[in-house]
C-alpha positions as CSV (number, residue, x, y, z in Angstrom):
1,X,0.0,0.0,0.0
2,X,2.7,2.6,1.2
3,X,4.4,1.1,-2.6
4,X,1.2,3.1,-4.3
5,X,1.2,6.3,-2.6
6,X,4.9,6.4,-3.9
7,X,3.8,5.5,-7.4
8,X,0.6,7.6,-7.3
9,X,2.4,11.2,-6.2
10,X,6.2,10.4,-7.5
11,X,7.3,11.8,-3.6
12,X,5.0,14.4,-1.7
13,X,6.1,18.1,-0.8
14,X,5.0,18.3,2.9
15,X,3.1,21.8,3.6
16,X,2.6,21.3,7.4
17,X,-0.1,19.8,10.1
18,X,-3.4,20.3,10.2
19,X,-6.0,19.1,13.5
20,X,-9.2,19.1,13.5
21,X,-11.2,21.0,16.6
22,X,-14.0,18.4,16.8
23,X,-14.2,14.5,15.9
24,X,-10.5,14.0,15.6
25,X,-9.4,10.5,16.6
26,X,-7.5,10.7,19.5
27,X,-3.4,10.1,18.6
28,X,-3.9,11.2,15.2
29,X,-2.0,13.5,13.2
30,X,-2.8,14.8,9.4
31,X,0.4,15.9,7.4
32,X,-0.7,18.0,4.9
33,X,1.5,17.1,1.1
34,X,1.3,18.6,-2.3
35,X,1.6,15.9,-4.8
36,X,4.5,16.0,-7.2
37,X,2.9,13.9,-9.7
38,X,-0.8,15.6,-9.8
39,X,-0.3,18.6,-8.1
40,X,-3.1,18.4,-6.0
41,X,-3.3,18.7,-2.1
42,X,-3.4,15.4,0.0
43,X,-3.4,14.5,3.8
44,X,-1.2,11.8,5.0
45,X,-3.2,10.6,7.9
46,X,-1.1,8.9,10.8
47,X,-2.4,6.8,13.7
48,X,0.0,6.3,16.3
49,X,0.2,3.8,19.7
50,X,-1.6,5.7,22.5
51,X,0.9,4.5,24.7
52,X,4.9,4.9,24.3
53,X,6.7,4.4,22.1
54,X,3.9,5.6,20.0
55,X,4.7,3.5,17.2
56,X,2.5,4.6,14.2
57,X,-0.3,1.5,13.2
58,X,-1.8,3.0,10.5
59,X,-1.2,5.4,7.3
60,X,-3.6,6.5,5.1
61,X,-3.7,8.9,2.1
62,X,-6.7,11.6,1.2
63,X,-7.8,14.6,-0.7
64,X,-7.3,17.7,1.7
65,X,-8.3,21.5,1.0
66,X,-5.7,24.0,-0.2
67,X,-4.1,25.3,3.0
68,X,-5.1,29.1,3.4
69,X,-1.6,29.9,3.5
70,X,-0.8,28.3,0.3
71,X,0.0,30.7,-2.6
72,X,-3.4,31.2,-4.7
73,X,-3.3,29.6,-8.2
74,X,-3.0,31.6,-11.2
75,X,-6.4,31.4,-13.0
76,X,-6.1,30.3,-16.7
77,X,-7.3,31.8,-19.7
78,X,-9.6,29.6,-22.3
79,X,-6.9,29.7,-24.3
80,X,-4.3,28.3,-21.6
81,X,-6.9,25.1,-21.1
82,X,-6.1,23.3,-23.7
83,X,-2.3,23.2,-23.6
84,X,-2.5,22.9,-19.5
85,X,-4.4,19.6,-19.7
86,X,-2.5,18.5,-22.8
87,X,0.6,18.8,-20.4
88,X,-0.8,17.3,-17.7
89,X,-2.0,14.2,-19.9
90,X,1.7,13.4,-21.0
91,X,2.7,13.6,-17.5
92,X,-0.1,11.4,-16.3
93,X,-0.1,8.9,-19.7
94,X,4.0,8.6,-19.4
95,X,3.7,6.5,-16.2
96,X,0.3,4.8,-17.2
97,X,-1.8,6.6,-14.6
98,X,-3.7,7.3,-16.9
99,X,-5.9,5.6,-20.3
100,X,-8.9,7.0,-21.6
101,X,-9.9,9.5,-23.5
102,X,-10.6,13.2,-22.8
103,X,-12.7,15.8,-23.5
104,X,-13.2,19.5,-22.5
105,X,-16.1,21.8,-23.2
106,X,-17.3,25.5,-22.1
107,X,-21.3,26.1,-23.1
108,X,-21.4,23.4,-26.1
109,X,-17.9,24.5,-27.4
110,X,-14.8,22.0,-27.1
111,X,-11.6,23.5,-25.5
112,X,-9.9,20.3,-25.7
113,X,-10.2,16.6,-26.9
114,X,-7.3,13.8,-26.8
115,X,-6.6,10.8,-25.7
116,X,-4.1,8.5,-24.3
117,X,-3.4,5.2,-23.9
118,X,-4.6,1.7,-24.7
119,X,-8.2,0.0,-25.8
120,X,-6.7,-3.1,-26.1
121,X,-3.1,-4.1,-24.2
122,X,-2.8,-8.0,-26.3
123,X,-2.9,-5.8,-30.0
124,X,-1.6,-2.8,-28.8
125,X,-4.4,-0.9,-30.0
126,X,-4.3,3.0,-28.6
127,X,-7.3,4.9,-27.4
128,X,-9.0,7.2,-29.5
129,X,-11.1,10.5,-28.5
130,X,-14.2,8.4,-29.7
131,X,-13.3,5.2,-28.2
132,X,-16.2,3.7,-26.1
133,X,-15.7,3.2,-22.4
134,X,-17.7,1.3,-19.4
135,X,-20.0,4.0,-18.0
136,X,-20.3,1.9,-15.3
137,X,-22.9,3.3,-12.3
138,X,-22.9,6.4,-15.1
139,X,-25.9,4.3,-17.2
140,X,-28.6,5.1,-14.1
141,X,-28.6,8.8,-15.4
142,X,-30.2,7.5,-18.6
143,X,-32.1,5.5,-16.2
144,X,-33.2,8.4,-14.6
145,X,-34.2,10.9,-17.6
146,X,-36.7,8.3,-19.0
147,X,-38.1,8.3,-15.5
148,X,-38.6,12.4,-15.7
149,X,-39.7,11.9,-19.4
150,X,-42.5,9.8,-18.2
151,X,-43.7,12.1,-15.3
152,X,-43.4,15.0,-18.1
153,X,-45.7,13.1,-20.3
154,X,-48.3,12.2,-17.0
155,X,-47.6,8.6,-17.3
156,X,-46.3,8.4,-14.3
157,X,-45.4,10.4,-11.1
158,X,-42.6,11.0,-8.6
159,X,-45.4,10.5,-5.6
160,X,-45.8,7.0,-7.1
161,X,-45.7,4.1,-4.9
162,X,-43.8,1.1,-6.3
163,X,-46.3,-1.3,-6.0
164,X,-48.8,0.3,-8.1
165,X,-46.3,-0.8,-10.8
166,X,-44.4,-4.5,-9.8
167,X,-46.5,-5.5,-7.3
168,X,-47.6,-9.1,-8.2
169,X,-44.4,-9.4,-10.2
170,X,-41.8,-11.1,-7.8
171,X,-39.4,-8.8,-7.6
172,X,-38.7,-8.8,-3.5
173,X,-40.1,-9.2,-0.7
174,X,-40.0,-5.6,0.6
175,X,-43.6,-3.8,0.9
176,X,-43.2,-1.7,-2.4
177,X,-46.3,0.1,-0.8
178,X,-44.1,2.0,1.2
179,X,-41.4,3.0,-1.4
180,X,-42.2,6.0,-3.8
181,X,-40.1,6.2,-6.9
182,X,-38.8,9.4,-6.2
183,X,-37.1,7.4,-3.2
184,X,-35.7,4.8,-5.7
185,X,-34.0,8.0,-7.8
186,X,-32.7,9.2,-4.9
187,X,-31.4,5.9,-2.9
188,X,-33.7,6.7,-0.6
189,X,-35.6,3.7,-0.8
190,X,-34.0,1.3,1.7
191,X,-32.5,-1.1,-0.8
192,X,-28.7,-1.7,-1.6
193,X,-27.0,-3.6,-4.1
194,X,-27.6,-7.1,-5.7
195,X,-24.1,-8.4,-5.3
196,X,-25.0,-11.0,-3.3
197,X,-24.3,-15.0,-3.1
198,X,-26.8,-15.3,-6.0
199,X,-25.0,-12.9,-7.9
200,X,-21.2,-14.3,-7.5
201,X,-22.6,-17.8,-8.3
202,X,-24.6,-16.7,-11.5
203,X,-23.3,-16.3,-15.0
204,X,-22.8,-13.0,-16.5
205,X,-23.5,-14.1,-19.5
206,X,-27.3,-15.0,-18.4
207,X,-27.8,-11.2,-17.2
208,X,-29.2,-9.9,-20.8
209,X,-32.7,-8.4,-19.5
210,X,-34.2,-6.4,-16.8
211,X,-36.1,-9.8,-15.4
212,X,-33.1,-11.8,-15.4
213,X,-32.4,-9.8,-12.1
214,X,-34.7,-11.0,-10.1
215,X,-33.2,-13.8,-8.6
216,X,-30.8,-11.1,-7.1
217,X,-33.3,-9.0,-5.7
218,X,-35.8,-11.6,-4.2
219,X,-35.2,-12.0,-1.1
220,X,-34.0,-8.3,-0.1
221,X,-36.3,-6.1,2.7
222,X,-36.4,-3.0,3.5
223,X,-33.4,-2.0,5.3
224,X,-35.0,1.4,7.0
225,X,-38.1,3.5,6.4
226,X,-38.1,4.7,3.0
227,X,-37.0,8.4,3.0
228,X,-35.0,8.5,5.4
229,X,-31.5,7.9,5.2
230,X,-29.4,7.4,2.0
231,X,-27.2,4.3,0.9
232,X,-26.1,4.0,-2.9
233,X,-28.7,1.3,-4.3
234,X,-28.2,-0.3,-7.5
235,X,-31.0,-2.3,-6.4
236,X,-33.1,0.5,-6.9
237,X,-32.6,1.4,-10.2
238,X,-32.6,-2.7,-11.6
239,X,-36.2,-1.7,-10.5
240,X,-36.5,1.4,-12.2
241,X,-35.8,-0.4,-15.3
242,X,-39.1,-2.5,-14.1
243,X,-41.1,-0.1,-13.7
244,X,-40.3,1.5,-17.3
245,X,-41.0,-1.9,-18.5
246,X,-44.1,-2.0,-16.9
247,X,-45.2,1.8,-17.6
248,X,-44.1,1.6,-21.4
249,X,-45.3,-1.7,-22.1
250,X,-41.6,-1.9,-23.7
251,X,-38.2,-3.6,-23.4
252,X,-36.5,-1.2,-21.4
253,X,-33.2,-1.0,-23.7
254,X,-35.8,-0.3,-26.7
255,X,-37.1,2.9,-24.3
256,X,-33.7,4.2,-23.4
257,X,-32.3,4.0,-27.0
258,X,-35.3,5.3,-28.7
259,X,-35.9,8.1,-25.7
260,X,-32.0,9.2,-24.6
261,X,-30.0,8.0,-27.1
262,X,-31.7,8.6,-30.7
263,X,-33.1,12.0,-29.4
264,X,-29.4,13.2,-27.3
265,X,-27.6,12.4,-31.0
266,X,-25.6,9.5,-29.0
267,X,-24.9,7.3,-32.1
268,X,-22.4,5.6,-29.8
269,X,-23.7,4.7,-27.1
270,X,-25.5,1.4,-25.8
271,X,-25.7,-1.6,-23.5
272,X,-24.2,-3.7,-26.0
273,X,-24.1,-7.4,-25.8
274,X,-20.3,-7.7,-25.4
275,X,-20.0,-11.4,-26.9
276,X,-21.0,-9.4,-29.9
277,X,-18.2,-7.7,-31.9
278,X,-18.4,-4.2,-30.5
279,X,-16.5,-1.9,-32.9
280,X,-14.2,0.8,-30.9
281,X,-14.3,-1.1,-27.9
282,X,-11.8,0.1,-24.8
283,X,-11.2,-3.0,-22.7
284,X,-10.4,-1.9,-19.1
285,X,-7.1,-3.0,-17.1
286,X,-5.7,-2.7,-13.3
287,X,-2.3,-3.5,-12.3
288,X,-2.2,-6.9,-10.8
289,X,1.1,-7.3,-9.4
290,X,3.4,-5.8,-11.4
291,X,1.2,-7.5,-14.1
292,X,-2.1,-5.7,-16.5
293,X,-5.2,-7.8,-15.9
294,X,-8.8,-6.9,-17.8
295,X,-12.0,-6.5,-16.6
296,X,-13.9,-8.6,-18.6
297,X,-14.6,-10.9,-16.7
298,X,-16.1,-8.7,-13.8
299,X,-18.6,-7.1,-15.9
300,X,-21.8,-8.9,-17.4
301,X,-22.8,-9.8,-20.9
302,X,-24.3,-6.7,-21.2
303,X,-25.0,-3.3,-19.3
304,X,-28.5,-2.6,-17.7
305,X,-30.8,0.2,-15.9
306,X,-27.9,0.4,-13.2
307,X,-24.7,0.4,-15.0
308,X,-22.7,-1.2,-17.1
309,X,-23.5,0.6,-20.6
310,X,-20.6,1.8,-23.0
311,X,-20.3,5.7,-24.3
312,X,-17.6,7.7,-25.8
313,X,-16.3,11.6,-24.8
314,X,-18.4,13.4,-27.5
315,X,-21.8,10.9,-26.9
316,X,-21.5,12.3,-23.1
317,X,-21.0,15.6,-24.5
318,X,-24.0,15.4,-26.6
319,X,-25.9,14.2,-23.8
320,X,-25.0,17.3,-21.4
321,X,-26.3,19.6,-23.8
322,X,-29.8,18.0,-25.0
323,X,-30.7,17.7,-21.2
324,X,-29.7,21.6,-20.3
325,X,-31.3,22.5,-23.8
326,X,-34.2,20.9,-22.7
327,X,-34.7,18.3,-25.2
328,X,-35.1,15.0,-23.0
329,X,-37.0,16.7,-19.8
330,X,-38.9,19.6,-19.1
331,X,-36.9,22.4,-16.9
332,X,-39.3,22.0,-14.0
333,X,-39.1,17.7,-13.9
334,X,-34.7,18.7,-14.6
335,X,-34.6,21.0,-11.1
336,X,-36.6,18.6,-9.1
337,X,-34.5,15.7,-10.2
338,X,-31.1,17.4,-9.3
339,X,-32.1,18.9,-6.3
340,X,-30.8,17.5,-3.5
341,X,-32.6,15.2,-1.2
342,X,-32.2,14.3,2.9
């Protein structure tokens, strides 16, 4: 672990100490560091014995604020951007911190694209500024916009209890009466995530549909009253993806293509079936070791309502715009959606 923070900074500046007036951990100290390799601020945070010789038992590393004594940054111009993250790229790209592709925009208008890296380490094939990526947990935004689309249209509503739409269905044994859908789009609910026993033991390559999650999902409860606390719930939005289903009368891959994609001009973007040839595919890779290993194998066959979906810089761009311009949900459903909750 200490290994990464050497390979992940290339050596630390150290700025000074910092303590915290109220819930610091007794016999704990925070060194503040400027990171050579990033140039961002960091906090070294040491746990020591309480006893002598206070030997330390535990380092960890995390973002910290700028100190107030720090010299303020120089603000860059719009023409600076560019060749500022172009630099910084290199630097990151040049020790493999970095592979992906990159894109920059002010208002519609590109500052910057690039990219670095590789989409495929066996062929040695680089990454390109188009090159589609795993989304990941990014997919439940898509999620979430046919959601608003169908509250625009009256079809459904945020007040909405869940069971008026899966009840009957088999999808868990939680009281659905109880959870709203505005709780499900804001992990609210009392859900949390389907990687359970079930899950591990499955194959991925069985997970093509919304349904073929139930299994995961059966036997989860309730863990609190819905509404009031918050854990991240990719339960949640599997359902979501139900209750489109059910609201639509559709596939819900059909709904999010036809209603996100095809009207955002995302010509790139899809849960694709990934046994399929995919063309401009990134694979993903971690250091193992000393040694590259994919993540092929951890995803499933193909993305779904929670994640999992493939995009590329310019699709997400494209995106950004046609929900500020207004073209996927009304301005009214857009503020209620990304105003915060709890």
């Amino acid at each position: 672990v200490h290994l990464s923070f050497v390979e992940q900074s290339r050596g630390f500046d150290v700025h000074g100490f910092r303590r915290y007036a109220s819930g610091t951990t007794p016999h704990r100290e925070v060194v503040i560091v400027r990171n050579r390799y990033t140039e961002s601020w960091q906090g070294i945070l040491l746990e020591f014995e309480p006893d002598p010789p206070h030997r330390i038992t535990s380092i960890e590393l995390t973002a910290a604020r700028a100190p107030k004594d720090a010299p303020p940054e120089p603000p860059l111009t719009l023409e600076e951007l560019g060749p500022a993250l172009e630099t910084f790229l290199d630097r990151l790209a040049e020790t493999e911190e970095f592979s992906g592709s990159v894109l920059l925009a002010r208002d519609g208008t590109v500052l910057y694209v690039g990219a670095r890296g590789l989409a495929d380490r066996n062929l040695e094939v680089p990454n390109r500024a188009d090159s589609k990526f795993n989304l990941g947990s990014m997919n439940k935004m898509f999620t979430a916009v046919v959601i608003g689309q169908l509250v625009d249209e009256g079809r459904l509503a945020f007040e909405d209890t869940v069971d008026r739409w899966l009840d009957g269905r088999g999808w868990t044994k939680a009281d659905l009466s109880k959870v709203r859908v505005e709780h499900l789009l804001a992990h609210t609910a009392g859900f949390g995530s389907y990687f359970n026993d079930t899950w591990s033991r499955t194959a991925r390559q069985l997970l093509r549909e919304v349904d073929d999650y139930k299994p995961f999902l059966a036997e989860e409860t309730l863990a609190f009253e819905p509404g009031t606390r918050f854990p991240y719930s990719n339960s949640g939005f599997i359902l979501h993806g139900a209750v489109i289903e059910a609201v639509t009368g559709q596939d819900n891959f059909d709904v999010v293509r036809e209603r996100v994609y095809a009207r955002a001009g995302m010509p790139n973007t899809d849960c694709y079936d990934l046994d399929f040839v995919v063309p401009n595919l990134a694979i993903g890779y971690w250091q193992d070791g000393g040694r590259w290993r994919n993540n092929t194998f951890d995803h499933v066959i193909r993305g779904g309502p929670a994640g999992g979906g493939y995009s590329t810089a310019p699709d997400l761009l494209a995106f950004a715009e046609a929900l500020r311009g207004g073209r996927l949900v009304s301005p009214a459903t857009l503020e209620r959606m990304w105003t915060p909750t709890g």
